[in-house]
PQR file with spaces between the fields and no chain letter, atoms N, CA, C, O and H, PARSE charges and radii, in Angstrom:
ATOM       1  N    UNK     1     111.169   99.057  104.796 -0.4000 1.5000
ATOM       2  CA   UNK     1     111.538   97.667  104.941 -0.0000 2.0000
ATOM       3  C    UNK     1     111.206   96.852  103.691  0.5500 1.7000
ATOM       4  O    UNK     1     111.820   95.810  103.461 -0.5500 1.4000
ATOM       5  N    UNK     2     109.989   97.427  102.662 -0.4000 1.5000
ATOM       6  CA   UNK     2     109.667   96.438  101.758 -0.0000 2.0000
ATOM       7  C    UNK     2     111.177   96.727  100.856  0.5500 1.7000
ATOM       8  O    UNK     2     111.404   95.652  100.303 -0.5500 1.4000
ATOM       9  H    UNK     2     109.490   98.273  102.849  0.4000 1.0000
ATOM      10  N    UNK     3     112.150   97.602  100.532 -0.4000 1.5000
ATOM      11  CA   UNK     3     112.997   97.269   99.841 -0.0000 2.0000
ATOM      12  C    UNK     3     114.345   96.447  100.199  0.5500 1.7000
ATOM      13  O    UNK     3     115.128   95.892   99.428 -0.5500 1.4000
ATOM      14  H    UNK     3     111.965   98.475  100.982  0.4000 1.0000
ATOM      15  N    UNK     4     114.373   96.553  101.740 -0.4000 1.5000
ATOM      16  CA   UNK     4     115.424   95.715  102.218 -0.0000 2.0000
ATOM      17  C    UNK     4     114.879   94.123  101.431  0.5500 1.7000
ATOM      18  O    UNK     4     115.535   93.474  100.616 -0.5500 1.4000
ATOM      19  H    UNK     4     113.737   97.004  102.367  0.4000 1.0000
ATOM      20  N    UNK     5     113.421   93.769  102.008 -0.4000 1.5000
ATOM      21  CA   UNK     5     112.800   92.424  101.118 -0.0000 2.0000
ATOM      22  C    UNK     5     112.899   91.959  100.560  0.5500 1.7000
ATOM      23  O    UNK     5     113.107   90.750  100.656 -0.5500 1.4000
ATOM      24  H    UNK     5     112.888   94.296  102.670  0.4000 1.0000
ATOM      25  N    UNK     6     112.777   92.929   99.076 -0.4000 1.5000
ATOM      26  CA   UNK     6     112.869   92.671   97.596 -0.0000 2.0000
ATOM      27  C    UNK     6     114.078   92.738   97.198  0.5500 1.7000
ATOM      28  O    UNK     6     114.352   92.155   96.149 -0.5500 1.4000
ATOM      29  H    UNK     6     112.608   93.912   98.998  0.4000 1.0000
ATOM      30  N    UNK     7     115.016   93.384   97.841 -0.4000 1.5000
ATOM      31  CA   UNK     7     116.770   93.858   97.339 -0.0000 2.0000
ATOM      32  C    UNK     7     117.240   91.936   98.034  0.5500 1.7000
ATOM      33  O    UNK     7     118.249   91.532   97.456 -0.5500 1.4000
ATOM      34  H    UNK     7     114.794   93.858   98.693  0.4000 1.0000
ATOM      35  N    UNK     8     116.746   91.039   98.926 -0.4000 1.5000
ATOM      36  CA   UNK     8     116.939   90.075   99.488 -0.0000 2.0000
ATOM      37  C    UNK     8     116.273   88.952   98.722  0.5500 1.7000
ATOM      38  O    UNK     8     116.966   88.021   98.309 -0.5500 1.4000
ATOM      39  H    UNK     8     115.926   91.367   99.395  0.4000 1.0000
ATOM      40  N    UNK     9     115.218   88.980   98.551 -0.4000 1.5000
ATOM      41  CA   UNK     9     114.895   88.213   97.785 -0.0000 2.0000
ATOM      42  C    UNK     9     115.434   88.116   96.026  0.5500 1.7000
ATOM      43  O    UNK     9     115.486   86.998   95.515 -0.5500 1.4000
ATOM      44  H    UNK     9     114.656   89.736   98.887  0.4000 1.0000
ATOM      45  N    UNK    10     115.790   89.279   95.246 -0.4000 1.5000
ATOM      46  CA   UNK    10     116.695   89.509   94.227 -0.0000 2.0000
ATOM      47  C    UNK    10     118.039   88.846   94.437  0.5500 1.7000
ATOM      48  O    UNK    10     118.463   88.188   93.487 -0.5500 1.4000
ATOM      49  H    UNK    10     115.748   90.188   95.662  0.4000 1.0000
ATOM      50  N    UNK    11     118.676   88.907   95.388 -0.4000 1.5000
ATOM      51  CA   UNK    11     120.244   87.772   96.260 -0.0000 2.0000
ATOM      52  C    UNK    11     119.800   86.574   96.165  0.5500 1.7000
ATOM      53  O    UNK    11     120.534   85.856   95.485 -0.5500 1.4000
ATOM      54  H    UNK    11     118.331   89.441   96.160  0.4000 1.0000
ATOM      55  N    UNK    12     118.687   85.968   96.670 -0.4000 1.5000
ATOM      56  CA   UNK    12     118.194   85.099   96.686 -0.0000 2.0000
ATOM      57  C    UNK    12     118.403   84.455   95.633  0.5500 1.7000
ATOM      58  O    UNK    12     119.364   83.692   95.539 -0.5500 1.4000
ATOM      59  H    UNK    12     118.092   86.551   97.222  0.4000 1.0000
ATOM      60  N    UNK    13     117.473   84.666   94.583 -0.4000 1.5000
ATOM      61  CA   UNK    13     117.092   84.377   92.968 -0.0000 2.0000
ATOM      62  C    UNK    13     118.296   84.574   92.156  0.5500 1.7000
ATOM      63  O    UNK    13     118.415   83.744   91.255 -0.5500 1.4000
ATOM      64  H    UNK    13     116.693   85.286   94.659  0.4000 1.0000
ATOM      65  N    UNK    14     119.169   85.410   92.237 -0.4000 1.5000
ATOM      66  CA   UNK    14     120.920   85.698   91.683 -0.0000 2.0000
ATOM      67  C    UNK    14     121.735   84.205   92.277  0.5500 1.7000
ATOM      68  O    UNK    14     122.279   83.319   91.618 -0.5500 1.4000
ATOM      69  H    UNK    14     119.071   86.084   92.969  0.4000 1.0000
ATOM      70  N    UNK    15     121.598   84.316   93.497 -0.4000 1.5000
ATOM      71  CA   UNK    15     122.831   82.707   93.997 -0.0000 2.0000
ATOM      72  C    UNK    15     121.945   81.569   93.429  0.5500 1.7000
ATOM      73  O    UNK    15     122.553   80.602   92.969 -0.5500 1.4000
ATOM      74  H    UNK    15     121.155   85.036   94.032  0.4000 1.0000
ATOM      75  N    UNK    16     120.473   81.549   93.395 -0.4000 1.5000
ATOM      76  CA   UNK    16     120.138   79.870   93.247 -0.0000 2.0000
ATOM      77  C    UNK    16     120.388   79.780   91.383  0.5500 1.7000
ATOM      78  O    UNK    16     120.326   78.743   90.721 -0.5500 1.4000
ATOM      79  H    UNK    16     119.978   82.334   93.769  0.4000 1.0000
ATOM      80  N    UNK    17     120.665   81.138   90.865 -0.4000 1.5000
ATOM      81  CA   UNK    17     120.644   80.687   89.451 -0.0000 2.0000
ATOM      82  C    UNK    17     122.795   81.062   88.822  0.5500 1.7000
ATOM      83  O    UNK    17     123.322   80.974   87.713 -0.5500 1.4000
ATOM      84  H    UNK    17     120.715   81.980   91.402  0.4000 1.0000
ATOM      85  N    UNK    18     123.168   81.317   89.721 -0.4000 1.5000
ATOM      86  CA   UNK    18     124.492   81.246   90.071 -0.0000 2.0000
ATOM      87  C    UNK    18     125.242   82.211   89.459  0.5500 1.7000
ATOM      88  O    UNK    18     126.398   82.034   89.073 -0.5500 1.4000
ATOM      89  H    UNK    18     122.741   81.389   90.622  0.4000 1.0000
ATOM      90  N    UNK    19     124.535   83.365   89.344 -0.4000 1.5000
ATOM      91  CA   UNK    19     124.609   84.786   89.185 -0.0000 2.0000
ATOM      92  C    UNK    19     125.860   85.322   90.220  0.5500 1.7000
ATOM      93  O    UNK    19     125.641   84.837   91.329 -0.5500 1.4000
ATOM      94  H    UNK    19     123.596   83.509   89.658  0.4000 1.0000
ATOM      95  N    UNK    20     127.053   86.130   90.232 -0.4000 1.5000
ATOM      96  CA   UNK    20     127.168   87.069   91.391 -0.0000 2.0000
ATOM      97  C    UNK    20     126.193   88.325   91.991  0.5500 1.7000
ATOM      98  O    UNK    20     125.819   88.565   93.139 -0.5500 1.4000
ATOM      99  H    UNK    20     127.231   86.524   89.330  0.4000 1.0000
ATOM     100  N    UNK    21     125.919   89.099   90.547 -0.4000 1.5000
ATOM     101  CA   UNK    21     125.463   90.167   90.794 -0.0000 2.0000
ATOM     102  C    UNK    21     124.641   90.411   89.659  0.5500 1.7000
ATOM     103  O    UNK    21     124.618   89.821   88.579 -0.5500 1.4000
ATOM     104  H    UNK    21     126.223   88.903   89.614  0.4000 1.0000
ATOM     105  N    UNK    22     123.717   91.734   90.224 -0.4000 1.5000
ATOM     106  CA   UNK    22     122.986   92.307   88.982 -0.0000 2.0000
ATOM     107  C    UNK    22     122.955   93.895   88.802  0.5500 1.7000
ATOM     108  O    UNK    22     122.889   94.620   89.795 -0.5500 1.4000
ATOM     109  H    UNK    22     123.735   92.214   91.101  0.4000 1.0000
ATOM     110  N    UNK    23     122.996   94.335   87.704 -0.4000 1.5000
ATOM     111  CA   UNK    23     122.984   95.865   87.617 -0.0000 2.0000
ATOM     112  C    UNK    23     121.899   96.267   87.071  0.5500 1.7000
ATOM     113  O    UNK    23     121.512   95.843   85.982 -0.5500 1.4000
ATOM     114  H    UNK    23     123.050   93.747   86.898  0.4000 1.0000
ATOM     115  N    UNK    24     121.244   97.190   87.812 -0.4000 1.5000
ATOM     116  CA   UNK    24     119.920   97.738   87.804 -0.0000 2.0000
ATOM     117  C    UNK    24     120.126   99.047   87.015  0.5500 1.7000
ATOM     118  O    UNK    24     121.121   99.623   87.454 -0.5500 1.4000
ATOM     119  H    UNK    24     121.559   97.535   88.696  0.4000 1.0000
ATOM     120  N    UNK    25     119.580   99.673   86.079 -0.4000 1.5000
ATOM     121  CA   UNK    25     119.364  100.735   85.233 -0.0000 2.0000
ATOM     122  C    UNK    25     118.225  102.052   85.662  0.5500 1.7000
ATOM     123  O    UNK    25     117.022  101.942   85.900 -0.5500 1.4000
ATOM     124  H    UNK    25     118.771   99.205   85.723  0.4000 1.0000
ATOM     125  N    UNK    26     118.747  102.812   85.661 -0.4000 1.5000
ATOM     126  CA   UNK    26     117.457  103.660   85.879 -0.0000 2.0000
ATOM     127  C    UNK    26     116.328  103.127   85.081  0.5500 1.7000
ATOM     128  O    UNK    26     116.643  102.601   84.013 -0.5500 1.4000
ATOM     129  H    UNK    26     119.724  102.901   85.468  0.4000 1.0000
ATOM     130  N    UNK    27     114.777  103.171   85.471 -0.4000 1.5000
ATOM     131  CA   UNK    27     114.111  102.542   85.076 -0.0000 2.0000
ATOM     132  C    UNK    27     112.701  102.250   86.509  0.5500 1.7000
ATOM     133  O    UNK    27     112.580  102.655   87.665 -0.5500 1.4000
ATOM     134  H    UNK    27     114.521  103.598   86.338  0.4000 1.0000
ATOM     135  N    UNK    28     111.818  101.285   85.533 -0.4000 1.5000
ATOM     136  CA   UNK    28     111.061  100.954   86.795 -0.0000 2.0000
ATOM     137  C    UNK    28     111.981   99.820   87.632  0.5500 1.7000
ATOM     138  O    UNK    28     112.217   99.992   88.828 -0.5500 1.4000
ATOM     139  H    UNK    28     111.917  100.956   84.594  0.4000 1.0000
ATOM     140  N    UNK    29     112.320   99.020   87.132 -0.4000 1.5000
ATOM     141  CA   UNK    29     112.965   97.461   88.127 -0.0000 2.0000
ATOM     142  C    UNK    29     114.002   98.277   89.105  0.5500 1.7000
ATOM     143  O    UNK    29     114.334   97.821   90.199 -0.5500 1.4000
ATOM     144  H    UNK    29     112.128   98.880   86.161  0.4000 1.0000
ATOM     145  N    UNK    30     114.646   99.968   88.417 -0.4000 1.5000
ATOM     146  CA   UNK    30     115.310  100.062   89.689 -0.0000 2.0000
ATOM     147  C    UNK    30     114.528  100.786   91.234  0.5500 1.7000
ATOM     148  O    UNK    30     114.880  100.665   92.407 -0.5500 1.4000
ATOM     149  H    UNK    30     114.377  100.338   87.528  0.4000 1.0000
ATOM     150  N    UNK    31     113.256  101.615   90.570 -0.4000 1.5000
ATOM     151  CA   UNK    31     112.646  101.880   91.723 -0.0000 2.0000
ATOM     152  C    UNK    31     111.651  101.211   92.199  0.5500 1.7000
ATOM     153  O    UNK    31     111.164  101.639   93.245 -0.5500 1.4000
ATOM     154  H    UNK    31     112.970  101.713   89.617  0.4000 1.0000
ATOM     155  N    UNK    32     111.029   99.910   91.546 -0.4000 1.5000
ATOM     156  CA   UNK    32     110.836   98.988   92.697 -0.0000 2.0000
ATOM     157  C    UNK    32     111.795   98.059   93.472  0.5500 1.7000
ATOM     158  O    UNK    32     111.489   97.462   94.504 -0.5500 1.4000
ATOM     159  H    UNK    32     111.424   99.562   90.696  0.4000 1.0000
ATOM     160  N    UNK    33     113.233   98.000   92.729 -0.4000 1.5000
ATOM     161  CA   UNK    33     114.063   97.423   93.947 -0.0000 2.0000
ATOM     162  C    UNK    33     114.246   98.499   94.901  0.5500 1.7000
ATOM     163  O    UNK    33     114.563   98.185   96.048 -0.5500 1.4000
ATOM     164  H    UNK    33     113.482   98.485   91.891  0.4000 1.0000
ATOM     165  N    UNK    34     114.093   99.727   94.599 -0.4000 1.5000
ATOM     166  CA   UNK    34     115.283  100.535   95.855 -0.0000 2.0000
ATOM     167  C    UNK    34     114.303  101.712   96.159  0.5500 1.7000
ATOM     168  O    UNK    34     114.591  102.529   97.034 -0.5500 1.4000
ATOM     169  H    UNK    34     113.836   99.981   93.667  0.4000 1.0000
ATOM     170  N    UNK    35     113.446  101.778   95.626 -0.4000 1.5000
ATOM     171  CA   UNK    35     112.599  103.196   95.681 -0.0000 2.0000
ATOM     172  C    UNK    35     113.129  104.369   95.029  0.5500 1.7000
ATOM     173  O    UNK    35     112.576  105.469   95.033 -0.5500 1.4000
ATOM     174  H    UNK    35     113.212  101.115   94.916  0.4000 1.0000
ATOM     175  N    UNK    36     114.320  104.063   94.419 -0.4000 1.5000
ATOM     176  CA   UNK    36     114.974  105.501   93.536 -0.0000 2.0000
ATOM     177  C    UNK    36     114.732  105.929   92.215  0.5500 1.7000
ATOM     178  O    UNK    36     115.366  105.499   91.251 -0.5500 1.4000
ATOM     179  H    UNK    36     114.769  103.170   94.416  0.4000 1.0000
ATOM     180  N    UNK    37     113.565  107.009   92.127 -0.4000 1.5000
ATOM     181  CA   UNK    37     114.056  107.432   90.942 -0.0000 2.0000
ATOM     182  C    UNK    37     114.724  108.364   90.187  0.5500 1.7000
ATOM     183  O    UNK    37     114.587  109.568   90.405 -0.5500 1.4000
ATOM     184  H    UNK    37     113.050  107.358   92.910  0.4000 1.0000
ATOM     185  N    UNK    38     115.482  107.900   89.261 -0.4000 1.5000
ATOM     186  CA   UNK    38     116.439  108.844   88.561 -0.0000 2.0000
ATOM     187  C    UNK    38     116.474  108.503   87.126  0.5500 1.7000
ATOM     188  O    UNK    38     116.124  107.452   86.590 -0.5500 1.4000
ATOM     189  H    UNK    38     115.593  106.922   89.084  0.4000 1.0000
ATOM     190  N    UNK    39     116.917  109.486   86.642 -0.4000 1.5000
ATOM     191  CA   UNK    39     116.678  109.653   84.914 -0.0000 2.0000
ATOM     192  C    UNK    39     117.928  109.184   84.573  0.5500 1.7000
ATOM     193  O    UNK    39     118.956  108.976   85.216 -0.5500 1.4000
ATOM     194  H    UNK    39     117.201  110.340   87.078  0.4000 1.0000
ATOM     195  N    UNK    40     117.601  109.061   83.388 -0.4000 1.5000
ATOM     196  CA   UNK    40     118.758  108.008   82.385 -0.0000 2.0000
ATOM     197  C    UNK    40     119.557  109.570   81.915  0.5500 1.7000
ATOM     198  O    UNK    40     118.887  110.583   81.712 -0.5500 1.4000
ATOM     199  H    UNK    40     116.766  109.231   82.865  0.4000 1.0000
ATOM     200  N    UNK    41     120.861  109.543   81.811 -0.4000 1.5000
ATOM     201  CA   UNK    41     120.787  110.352   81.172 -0.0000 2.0000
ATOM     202  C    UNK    41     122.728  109.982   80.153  0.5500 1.7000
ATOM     203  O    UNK    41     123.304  108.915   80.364 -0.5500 1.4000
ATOM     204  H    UNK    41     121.405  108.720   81.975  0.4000 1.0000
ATOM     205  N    UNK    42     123.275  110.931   79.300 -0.4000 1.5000
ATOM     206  CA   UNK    42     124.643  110.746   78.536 -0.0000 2.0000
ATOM     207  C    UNK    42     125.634  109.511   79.368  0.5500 1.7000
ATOM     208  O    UNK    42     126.115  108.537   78.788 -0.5500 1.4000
ATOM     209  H    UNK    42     122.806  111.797   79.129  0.4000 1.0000
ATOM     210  N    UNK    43     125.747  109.720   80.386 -0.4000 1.5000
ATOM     211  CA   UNK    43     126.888  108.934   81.551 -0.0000 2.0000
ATOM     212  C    UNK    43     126.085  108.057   82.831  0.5500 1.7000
ATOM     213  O    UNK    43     125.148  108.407   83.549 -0.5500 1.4000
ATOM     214  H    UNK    43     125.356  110.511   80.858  0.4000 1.0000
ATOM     215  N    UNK    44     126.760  106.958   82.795 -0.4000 1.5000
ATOM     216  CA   UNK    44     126.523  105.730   83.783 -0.0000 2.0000
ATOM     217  C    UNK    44     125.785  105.992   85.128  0.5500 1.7000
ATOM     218  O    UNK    44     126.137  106.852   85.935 -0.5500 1.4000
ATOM     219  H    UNK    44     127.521  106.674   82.213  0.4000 1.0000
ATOM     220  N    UNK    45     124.812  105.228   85.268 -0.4000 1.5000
ATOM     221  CA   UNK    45     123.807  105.367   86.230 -0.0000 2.0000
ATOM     222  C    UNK    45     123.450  104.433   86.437  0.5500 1.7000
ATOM     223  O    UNK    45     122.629  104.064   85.597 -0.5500 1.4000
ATOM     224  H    UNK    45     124.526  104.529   84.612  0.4000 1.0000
ATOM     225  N    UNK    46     123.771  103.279   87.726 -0.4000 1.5000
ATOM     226  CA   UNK    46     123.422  101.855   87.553 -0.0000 2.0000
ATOM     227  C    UNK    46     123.441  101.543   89.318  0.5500 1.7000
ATOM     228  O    UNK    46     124.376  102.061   89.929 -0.5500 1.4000
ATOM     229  H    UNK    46     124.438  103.579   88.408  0.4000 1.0000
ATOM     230  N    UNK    47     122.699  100.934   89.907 -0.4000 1.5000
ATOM     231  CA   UNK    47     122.525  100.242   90.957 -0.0000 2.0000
ATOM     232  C    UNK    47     122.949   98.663   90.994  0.5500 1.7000
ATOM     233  O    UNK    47     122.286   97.804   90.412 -0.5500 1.4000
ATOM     234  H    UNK    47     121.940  100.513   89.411  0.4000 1.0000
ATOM     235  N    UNK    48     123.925   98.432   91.615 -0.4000 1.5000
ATOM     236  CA   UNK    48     124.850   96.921   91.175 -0.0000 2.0000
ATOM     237  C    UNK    48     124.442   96.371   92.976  0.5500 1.7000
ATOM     238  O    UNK    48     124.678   96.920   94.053 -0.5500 1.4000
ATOM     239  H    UNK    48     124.463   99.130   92.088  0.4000 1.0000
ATOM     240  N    UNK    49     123.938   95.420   92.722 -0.4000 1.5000
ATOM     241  CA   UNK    49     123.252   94.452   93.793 -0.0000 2.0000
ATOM     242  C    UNK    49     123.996   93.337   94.018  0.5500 1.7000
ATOM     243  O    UNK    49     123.448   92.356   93.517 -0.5500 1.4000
ATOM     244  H    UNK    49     123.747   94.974   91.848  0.4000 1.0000
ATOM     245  N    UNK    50     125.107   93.063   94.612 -0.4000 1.5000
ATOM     246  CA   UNK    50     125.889   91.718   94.582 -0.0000 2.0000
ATOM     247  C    UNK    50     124.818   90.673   95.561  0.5500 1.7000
ATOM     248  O    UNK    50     123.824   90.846   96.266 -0.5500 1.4000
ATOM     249  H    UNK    50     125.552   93.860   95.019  0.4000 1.0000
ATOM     250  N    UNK    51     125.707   89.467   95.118 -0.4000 1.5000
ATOM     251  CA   UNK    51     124.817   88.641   96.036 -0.0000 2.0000
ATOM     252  C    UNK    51     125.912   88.416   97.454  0.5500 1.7000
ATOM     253  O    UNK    51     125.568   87.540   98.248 -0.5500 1.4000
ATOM     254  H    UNK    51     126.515   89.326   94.545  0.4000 1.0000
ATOM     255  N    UNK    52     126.732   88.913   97.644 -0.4000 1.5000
ATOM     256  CA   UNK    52     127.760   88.975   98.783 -0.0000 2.0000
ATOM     257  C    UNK    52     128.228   89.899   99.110  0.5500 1.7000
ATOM     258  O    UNK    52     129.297   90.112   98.537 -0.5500 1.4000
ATOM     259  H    UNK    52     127.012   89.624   96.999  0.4000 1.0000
ATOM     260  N    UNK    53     127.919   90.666   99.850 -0.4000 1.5000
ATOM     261  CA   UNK    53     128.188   92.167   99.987 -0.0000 2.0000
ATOM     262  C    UNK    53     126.890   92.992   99.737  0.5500 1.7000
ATOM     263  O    UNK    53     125.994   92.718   98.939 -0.5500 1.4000
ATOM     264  H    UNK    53     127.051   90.494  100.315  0.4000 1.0000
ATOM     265  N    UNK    54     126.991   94.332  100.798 -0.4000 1.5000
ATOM     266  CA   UNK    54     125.958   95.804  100.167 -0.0000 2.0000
ATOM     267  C    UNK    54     125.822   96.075   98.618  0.5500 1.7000
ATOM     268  O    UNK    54     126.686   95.845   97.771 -0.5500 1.4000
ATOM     269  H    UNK    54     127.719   94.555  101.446  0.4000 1.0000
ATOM     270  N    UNK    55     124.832   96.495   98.458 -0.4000 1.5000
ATOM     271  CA   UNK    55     124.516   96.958   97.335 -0.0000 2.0000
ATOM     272  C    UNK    55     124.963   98.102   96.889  0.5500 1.7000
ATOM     273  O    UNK    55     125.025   98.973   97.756 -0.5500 1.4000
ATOM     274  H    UNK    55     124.130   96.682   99.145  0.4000 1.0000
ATOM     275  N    UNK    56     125.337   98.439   95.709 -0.4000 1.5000
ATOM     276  CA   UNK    56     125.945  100.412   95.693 -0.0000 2.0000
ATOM     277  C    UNK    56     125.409  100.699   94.384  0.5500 1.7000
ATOM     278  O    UNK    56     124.862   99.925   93.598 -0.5500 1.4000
ATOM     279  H    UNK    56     125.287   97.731   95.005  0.4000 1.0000
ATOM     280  N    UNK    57     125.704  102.211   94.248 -0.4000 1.5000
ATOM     281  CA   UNK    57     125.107  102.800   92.949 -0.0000 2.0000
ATOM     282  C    UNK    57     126.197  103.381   92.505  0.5500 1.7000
ATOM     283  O    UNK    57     126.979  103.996   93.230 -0.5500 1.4000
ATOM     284  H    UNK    57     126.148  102.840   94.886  0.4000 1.0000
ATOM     285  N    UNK    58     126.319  103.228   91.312 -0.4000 1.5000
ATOM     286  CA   UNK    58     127.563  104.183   90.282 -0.0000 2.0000
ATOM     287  C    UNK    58     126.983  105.029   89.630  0.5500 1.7000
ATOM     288  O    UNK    58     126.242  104.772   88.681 -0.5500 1.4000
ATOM     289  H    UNK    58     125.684  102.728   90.724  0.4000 1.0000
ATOM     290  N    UNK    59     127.300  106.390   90.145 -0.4000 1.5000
ATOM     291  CA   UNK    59     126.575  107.806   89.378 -0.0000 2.0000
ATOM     292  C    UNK    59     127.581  108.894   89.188  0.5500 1.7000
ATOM     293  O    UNK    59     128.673  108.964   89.752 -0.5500 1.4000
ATOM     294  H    UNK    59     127.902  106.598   90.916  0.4000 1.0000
ATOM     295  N    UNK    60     126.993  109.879   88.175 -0.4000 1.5000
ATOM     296  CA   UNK    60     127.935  110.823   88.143 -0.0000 2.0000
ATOM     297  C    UNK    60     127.616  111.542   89.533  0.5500 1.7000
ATOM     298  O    UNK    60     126.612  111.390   90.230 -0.5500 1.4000
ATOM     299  H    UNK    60     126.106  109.822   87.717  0.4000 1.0000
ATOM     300  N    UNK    61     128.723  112.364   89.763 -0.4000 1.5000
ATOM     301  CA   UNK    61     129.364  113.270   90.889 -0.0000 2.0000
ATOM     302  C    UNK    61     127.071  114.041   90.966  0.5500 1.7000
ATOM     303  O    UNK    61     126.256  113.464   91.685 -0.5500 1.4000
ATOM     304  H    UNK    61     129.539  112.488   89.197  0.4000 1.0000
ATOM     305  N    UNK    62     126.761  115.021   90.266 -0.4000 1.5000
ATOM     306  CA   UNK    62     125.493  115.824   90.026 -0.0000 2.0000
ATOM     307  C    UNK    62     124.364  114.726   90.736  0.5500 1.7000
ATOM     308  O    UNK    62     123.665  114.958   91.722 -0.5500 1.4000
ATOM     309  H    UNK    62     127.423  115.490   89.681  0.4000 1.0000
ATOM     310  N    UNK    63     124.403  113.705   90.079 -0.4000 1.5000
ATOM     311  CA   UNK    63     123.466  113.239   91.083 -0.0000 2.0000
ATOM     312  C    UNK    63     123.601  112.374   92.054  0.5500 1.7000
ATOM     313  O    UNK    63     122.571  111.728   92.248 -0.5500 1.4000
ATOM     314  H    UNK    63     124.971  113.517   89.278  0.4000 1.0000
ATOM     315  N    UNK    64     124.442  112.126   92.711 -0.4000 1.5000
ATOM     316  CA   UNK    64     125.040  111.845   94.088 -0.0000 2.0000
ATOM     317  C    UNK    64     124.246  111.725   95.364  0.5500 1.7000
ATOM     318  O    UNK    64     124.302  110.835   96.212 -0.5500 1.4000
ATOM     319  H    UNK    64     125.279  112.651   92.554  0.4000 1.0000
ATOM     320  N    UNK    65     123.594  112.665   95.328 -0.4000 1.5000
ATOM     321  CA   UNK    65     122.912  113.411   96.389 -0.0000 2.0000
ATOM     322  C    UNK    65     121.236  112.445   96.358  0.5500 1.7000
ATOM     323  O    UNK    65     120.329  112.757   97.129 -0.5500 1.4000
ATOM     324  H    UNK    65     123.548  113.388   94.639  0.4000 1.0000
């Protein structure tokens, strides 16, 4: 539940500064928003947090899972 929180309170702080969305990088800021960690690696790896709508991750096909 603490990441539903923090992924809400991040929406929060995105609309009052009139943001749509934010894209999270592998990194620490993405596994304290989501608890995921994953390595950076050649091709796109990003956790995109809208402030209207679910949150999703864009990864290659390998780490999917």
């Amino acid at each position: 539940m603490k990441y539903v929180s923090r992924l809400a309170t991040l929406k929060e702080l995105l609309a009052k500064d009139g943001y749509g969305a934010a894209a999270l990088v592998p990194g620490p800021n993405l596994f304290y928003l989501t608890g995921l960690s994953m390595g950076t690696s050649e091709r796109v790896t990003m956790a995109v947090v809208p402030v209207q709508g679910e949150p999703f991750i864009i990864c290659p096909m390998l780490e999917a899972e």
